[in-house]
C-alpha positions in Angstrom: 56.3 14.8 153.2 59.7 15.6 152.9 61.7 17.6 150.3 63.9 15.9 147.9 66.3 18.1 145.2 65.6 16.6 141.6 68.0 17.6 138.5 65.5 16.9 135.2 67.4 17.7 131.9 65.3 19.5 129.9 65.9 20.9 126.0 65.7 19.1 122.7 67.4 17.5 119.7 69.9 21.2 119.7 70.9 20.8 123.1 69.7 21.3 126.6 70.7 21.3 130.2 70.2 19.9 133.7 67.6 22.1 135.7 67.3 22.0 139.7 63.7 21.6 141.1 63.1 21.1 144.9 60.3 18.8 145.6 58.2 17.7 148.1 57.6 13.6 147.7 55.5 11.2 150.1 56.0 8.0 151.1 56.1 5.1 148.3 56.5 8.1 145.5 58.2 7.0 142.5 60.2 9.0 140.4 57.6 9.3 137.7 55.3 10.8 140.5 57.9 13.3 141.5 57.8 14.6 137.6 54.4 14.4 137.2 54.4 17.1 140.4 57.4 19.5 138.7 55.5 19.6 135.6 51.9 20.5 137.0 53.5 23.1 140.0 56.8 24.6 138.6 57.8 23.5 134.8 54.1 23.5 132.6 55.6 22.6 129.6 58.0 19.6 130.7 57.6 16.8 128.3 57.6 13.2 129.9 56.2 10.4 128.0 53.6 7.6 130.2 51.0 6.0 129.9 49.9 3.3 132.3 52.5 3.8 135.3 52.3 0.3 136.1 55.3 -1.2 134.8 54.2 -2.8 131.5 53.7 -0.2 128.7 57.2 0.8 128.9 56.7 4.3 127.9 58.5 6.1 130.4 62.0 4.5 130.1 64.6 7.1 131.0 67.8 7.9 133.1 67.8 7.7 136.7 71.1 8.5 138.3 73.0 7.7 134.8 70.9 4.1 135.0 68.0 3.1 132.2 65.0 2.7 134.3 61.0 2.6 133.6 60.8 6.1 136.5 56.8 4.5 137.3 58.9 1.6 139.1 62.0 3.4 140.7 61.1 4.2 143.9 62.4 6.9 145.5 62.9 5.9 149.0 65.6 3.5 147.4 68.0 5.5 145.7 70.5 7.7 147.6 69.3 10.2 150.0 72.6 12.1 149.9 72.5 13.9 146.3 70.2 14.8 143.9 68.2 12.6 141.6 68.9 13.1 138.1 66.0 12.4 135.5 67.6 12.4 131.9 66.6 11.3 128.4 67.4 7.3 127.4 70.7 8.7 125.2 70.9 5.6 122.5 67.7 7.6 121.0 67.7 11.1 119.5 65.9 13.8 122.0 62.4 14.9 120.9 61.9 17.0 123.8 63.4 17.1 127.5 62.8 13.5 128.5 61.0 12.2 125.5 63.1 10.2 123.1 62.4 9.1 119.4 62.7 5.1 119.8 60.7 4.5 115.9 63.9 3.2 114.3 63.1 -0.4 117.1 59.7 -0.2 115.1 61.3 -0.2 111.6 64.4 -3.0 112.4 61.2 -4.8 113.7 59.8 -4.4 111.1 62.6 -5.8 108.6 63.3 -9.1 110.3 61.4 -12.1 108.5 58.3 -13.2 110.1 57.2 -16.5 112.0 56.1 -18.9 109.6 54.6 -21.6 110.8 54.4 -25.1 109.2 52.0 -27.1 107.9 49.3 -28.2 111.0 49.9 -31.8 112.2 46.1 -32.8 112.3 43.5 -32.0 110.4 41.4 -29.4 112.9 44.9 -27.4 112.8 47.1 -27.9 115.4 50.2 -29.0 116.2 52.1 -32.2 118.4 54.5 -29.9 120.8 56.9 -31.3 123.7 56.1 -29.0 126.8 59.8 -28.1 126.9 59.3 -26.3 123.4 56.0 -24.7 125.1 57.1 -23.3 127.8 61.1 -22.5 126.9 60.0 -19.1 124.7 57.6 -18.0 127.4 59.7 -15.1 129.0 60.7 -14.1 125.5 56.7 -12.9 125.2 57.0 -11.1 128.5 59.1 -7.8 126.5 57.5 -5.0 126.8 59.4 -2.6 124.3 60.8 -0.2 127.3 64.1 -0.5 124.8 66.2 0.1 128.5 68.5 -2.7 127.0 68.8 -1.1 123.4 69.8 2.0 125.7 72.3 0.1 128.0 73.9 -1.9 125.1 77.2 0.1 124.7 76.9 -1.2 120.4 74.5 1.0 120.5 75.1 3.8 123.0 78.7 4.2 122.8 79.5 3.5 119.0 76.0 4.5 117.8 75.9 1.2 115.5 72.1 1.3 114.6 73.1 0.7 110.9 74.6 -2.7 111.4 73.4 -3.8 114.9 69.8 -4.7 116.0 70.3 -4.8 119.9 69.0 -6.9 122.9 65.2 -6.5 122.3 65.2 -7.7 118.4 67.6 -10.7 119.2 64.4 -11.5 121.7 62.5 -10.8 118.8 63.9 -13.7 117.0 64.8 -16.2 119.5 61.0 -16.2 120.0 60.5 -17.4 116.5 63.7 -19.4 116.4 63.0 -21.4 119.2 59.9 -22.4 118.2 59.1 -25.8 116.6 56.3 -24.8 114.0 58.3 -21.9 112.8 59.9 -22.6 109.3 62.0 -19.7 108.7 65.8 -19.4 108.6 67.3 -15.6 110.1 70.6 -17.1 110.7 72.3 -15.0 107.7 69.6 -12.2 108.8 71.2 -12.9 112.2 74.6 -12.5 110.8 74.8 -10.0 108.7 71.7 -7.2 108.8 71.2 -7.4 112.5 74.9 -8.1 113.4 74.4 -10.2 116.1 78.6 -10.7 116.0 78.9 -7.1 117.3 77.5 -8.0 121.1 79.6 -9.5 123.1 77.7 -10.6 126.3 78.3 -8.1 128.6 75.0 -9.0 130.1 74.2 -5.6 130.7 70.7 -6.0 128.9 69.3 -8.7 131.1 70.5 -6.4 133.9 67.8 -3.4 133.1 65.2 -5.5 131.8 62.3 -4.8 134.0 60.7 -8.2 132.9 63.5 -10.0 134.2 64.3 -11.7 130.7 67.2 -13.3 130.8 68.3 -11.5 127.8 72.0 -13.0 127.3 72.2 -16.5 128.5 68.5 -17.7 126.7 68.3 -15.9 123.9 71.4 -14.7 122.7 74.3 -17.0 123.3 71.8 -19.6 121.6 71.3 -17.7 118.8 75.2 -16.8 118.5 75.6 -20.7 118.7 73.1 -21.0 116.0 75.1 -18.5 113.6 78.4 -20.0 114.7 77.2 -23.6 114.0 75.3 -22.9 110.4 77.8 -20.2 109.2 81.3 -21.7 110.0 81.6 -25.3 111.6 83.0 -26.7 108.2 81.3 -30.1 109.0 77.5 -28.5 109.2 78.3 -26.3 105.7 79.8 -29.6 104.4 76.0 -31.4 105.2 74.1 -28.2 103.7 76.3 -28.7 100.6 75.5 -32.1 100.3 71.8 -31.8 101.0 71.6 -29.0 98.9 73.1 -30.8 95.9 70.5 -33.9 96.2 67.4 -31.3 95.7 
C-alpha cells in the first residue's frame, strides 16, 4: 500500500469546490477504486455514479487530471506520481451532485434524429443480398457505449455550450451507423445540416481521442458524413440531378 493525495470536487449545480483526501491505494487500483474507498472511510455522502467497473456501461465518465476518462479504466499507477490526482465532474453536463452529471439531454437529441428504416427484404424469407464491405464497415460504430467523454471533450459543446444547434461526436456515430447502411432508406442529410449542425465541428479529432472503444470517431464517421452534407446540399451538379429527378415524379 502506499499513500496517494486525491483532490475530488465535490458540491452541486450552485457551486462546489476541490476537497483533499489522502489515500491509501494498492497495486492495479484504479481511480474508481480509490473513490469508492474515500466515500466508504472519510466522505459518506460523496456521490459517484458506476455500475459495472468494467469498461462498457460508461457510467462513471468524469475528469481525471482535466482529461475525460471512464475512472474504472484509469489506472493509477499510470498517471503522475508527483501531484495530486484530481477527480472532477464531465463539465459539458450540468452537476447533479459532486461527480455525478446530468447527461439526459444525449437521450432526448437521440431521441429526435429519424430512425433506421429499412427497405423492402430482397427474398421472400426476409432478408437482404449485402457486400461484406457494407457488413463489416459500421461495425465499430455499434461498439459506443454512451460514456459521452467525446460530447465532453468537443470544445462545440464544452467551450461555447452549443447543445441547441449541435449534436456532438456520439450522435454523428448515431447516424453514420444508419447512413452507412445499405437497407436503411432514410435521408438525415438536412437533419445533418441543420438540427444537429454537423457544420459546427471542425475535426479536431479530439473525440476519437477519449473514446474508450477506440472508434475512430472523426475520420469514419464524420468527415463522411460532412462529405455527404457537402455533396447533397451544395455541389450544384448533384442539386442540378435531384431537381431533375424530382421533376420526372
Amino acid at each position: 500500500m502506499k499513500t496517494t493525495t486525491f483532490k475530488v470536487w465535490q458540491g452541486n449545480s450552485d457551486g462546489g469546490e476541490l476537497k483533499t483526501y489522502e489515500v491509501e491505494v494498492d497495486q492495479g487500483y484504479v481511480v474508481l477504486d480509490a473513490i469508492h474507498r474515500i466515500q466508504a472511510e472519510q466522505a459518506n455522502d460523496l456521490a459517484v455514479r458506476w455500475n459495472c467497473k468494467a469498461g462498457k456501461c460508461g457510467s462513471c465518465s468524469a475528469e481525471v487530471n482535466g482529461s475525460p476518462k471512464l475512472m474504472c479504466m484509469t489506472r493509477i499507477d499510470e498517471l503522475p506520481a508527483d501531484k495530486p490526482i484530481t477527480v472532477e465532474p464531465m463539465r459539458t453536463f450540468p452537476v447533479v451532485k459532486d461527480l455525478v452529471t446530468d447527461v439526459s439531454w444525449n437521450y432526448e437529441v437521440k431521441a429526435s434524429i429519424k430512425r433506421f428504416s429499412p427497405k423492402t427484404a430482397d427474398h421472400e424469407d426476409g432478408s437482404w443480398d449485402m457486400d461484406q464491405y457494407d457488413v463489416e464497415r459500421p461495425q465499430e460504430f455499434r461498439k459506443c457505449i454512451e460514456c459521452f467523454l467525446c460530447q465532453d471533450v468537443c470544445h462545440v459543446l464544452r467551450d461555447h455550450q452549443l447543445h441547441d444547434r449541435f449534436a456532438g461526436p456520439r450522435h454523428y456515430v448515431y447516424v453514420a451507423n444508419m447512413e452507412m447502411n445499405p437497407i436503411d432508406t432514410g435521408d438525415r442529410v438536412a437533419e445533418l445540416r441543420e438540427e444537429l449542425g454537423i457544420g459546427y465541428c471542425n475535426i479536431t479529432k479530439c473525440c476519437t481521442k477519449v473514446c474508450p472503444e477506440g472508434i475512430t470517431i472523426t475520420d469514419n464517421a464524420i468527415i463522411p458524413l460532412k462529405e455527404r452534407v457537402v455533396d447533397q446540399s451544395y455541389d450544384p451538379l448533384a442539386r442540378l440531378i435531384k431537381l431533375v429527378k424530382g421533376s420526372g415524379d
